[in-house]
C-alpha positions in Angstrom: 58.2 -142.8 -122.5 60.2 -143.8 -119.1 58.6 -142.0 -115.9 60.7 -139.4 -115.4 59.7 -138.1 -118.8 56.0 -138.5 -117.7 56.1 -137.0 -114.6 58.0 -133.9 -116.2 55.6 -133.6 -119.1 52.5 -134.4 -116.9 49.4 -132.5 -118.9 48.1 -130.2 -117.6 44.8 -128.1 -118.6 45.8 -124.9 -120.9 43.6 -122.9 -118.7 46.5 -123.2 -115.9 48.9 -122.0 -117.8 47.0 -118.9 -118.8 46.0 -117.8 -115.8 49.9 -118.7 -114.2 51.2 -116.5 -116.8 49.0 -113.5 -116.5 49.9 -113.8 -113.1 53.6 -113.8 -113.8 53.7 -111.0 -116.4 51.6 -108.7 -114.4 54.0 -109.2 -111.3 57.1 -108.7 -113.9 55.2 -105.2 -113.9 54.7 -104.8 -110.7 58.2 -105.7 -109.4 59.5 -102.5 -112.0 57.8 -99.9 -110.3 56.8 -101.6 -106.6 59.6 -103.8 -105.7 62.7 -103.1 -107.5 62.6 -98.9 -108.3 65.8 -98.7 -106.9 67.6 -100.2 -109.7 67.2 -97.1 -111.3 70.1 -95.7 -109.4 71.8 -98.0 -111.0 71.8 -95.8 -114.3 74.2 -93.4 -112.5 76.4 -95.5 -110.3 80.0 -95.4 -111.2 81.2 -98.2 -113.7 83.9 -99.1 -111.9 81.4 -100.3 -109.0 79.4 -102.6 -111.2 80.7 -106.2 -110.6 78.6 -108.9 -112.7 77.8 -111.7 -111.9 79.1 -115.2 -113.4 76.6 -114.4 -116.1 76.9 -111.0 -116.8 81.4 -112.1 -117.6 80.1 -114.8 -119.6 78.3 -113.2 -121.9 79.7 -110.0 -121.4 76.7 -107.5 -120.8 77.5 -103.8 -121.1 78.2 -101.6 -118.0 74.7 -100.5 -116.5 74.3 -96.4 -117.9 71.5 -94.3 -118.1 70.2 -95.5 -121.7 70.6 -98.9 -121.1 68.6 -98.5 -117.4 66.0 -96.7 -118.6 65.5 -98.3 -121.9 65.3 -101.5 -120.6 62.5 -100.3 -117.3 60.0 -98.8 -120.2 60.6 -101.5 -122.9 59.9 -104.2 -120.1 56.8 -102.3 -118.7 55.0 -102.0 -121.7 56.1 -106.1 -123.4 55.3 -107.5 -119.8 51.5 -105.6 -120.0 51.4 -106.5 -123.2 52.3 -110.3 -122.7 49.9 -110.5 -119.9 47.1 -110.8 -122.3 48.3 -113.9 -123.4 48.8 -112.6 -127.2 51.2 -113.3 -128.8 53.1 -115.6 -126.3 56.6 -116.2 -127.8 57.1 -112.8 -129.7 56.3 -111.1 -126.5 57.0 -113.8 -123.7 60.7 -114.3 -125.3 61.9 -109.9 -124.9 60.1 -110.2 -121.7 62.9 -113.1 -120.0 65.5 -111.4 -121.9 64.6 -107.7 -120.4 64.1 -109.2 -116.9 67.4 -111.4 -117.0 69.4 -108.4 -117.7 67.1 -106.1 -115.3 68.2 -108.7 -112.7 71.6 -109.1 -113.9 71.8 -104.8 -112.8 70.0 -104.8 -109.6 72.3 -108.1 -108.1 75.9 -106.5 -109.4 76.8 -103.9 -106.9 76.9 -106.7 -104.2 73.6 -107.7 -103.3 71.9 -110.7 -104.2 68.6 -112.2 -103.9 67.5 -115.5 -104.0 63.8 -115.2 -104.4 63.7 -114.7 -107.9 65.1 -117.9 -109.3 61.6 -119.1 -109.8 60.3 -116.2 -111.4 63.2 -116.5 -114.1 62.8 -120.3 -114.8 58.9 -119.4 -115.1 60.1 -116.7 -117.4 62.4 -118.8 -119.5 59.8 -121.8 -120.1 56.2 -119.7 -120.7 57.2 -118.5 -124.3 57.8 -122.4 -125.0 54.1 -123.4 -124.1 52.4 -121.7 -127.0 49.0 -120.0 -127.1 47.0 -120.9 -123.9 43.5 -119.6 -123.1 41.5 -118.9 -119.7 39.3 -121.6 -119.1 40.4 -123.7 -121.6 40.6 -127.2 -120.1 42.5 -129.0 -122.9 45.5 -130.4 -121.2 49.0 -129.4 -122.6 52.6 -131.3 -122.3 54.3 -128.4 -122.8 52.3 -126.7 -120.4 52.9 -129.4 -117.8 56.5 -129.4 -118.5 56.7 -125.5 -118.3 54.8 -125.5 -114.5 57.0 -128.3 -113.7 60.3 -127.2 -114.2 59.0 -123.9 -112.4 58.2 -126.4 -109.3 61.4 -127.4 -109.1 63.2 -124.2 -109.3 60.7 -123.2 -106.6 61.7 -126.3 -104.4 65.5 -126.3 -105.2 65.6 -122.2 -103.9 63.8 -124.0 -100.3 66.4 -127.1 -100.5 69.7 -125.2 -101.5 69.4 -122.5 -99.0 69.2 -124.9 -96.6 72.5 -126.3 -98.0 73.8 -122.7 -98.4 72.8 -122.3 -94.5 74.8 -125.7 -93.4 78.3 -124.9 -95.9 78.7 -121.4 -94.8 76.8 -121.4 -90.9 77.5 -125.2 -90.2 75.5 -126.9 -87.5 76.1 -124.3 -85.0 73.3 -122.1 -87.5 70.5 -124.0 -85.9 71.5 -122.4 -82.6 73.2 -119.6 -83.2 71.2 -115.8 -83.2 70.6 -115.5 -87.0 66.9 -114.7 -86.3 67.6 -112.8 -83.4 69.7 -110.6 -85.2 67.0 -109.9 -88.2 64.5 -108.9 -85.2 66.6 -106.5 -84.0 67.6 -105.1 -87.6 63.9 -105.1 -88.7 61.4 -107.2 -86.7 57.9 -105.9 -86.3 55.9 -105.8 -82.7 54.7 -109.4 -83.3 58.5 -110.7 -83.7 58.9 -108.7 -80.2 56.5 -111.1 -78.8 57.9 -114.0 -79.9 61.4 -113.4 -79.4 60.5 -112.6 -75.5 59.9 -116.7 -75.2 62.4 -118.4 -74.3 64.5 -120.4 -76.9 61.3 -120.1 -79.2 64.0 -118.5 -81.5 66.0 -121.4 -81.7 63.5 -123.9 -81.8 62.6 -121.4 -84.7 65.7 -122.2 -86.5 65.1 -126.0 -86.5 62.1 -125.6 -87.8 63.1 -123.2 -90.6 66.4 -125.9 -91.6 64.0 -128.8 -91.4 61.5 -127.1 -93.9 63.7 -126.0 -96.5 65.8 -130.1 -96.4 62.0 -131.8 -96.6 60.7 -129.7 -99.1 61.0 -131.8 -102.1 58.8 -134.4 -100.3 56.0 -131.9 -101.9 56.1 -134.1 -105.1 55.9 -137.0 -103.6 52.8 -136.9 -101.6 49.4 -137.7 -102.6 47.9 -135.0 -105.2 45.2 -134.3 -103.0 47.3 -133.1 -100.2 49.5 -131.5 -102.5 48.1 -128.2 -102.6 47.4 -128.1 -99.0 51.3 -128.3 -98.7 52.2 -125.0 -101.1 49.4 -123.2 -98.9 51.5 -124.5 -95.3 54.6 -122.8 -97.9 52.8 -119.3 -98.2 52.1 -119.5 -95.0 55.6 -119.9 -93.7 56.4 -116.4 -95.7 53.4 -115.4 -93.9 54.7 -115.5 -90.5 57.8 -114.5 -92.2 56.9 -111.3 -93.2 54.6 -110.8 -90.5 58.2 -111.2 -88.3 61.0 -108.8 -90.2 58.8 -107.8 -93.4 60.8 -109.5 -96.0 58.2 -110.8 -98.7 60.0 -113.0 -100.9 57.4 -111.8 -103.3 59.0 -113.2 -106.6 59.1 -116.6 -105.0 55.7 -117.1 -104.2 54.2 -116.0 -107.6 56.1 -118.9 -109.4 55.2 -121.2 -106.0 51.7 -120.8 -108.0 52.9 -123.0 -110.7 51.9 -125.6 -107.9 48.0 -124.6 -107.7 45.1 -125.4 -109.8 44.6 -121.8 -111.1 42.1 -122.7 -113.7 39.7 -123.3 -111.1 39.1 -119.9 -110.0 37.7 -118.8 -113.6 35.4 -122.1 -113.7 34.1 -121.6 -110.1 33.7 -117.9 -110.9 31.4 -119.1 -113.6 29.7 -121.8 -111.8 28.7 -119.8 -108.8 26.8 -117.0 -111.1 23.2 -117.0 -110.9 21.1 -117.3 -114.0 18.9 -113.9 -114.8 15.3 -114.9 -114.7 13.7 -114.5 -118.0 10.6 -112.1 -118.5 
């Protein structure tokens, strides 16, 4: 086994990937009725208007209607619930991708696409391959490890391509041009007020936000121990950025969890409960 092949199948306890894909199906759940509602809409938007993406012609997916909207919201509701539990990982987990692909497929065809959610749909894709994974369980998986992985680096390459995307299409001139000045004005909060009253603060902004995204891969190269320390400086950039023009980039971070030792939060839960005296 050569070392790329261990560091992409690095073990990792099954208790990680239990809680990671709880986490991930109850979000899928969330996103239906919290974050994306308005794809509804969708059921009775002209045909002629729905333009697929690459995907969508390949395949070719029907044209978004009422039954195939609606169907698809209520079917993924109740599998994503359902998967959450962790039963039944492939019969459910495999529907669940499917669903959401083509859920995603509707909401980005009528001109409007995210990048936030390329994580969530790689963590999708992979989780039915892991198998049956229990919380707590500390017996370290391959398959798990290559499942989180390949998540990571979806998660890193949507940091690292924008910034690409950012340099083809804005060129240098990006860095000091009024990109975040323009989102203030569009949607900025009173704390991006604040801000945007210091002087070139903005700018020095945009540096900072190229420079980010091009070092980001450097997250799998530094010492474990430090590692996690870097996803949290990661959640706290969408922090700051939501605190600035409320985007969320909600679908983004839950897969950014494939970096974090989830298991511990069920072990410390159990280690910090107090024994009941006996009588």
């Amino acid at each position: 086994m050569n070392a790329l092949t261990r560091w992409l199948t690095e073990p990792v306890p099954r208790g990680r990937i239990a809680a990671f894909r709880t986490l991930v199906y109850l979000f899928v759940a969330a996103d239906l009725v919290i974050f994306t509602p308005w794809v509804h809409a969708h059921a009775n938007t002209p045909g002629d208007l729905y333009q697929p993406l690459l995907l969508g012609r390949l395949l070719p997916l029907p044209t978004p209607g009422p039954l195939l909207v609606h169907g698809i919201f209520w079917a993924l509701l109740a599998l994503s619930l359902a998967a959450a539990s962790g039963r039944a990982p492939r019969l459910l987990g495999w529907p669940v991708f499917i669903l959401y692909f083509e859920w995603m497929i509707i909401a980005m065809s009528y001109g409007k696409v995210d990048h936030d959610r390329v994580g969530l749909l790689v963590a999708l894709a992979v989780l039915p391959t892991v198998g049956r994974a229990r919380h707590g369980d500390r017996e370290l998986s391959e398959a798990g490890g290559w499942a989180l992985r390949v998540t990571q680096i979806a998660v890193i390459c949507t940091y690292f391509l924008a910034a690409l995307a950012k340099l083809r299409f804005g060129g240098l001139e990006w860095v000091t041009s009024g990109v975040l000045a323009q989102a203030i004005i569009r949607r900025g909060t009173e704390f991006a007020d604040l801000i945007a009253g210091v002087p070139y603060l903005l700018i020095l902004a945009q540096f900072g936000i190229i420079a980010f995204e091009l070092l980001s891969p450097l997250v799998f190269v530094v010492p474990p121990r430090w590692r996690t320390r870097v996803v949290i400086f990661f959640y706290s950039f969408h922090l700051m950025t939501f605190s600035m023009i409320t985007i969320s980039f909600a679908p983004h971070l839950v897969a950014m969890a494939a970096f974090l030792p989830l298991e511990k939060l069920r072990l410390r839960r159990r280690a910090t409960q107090t024994p009941q005296p006996t009588s």
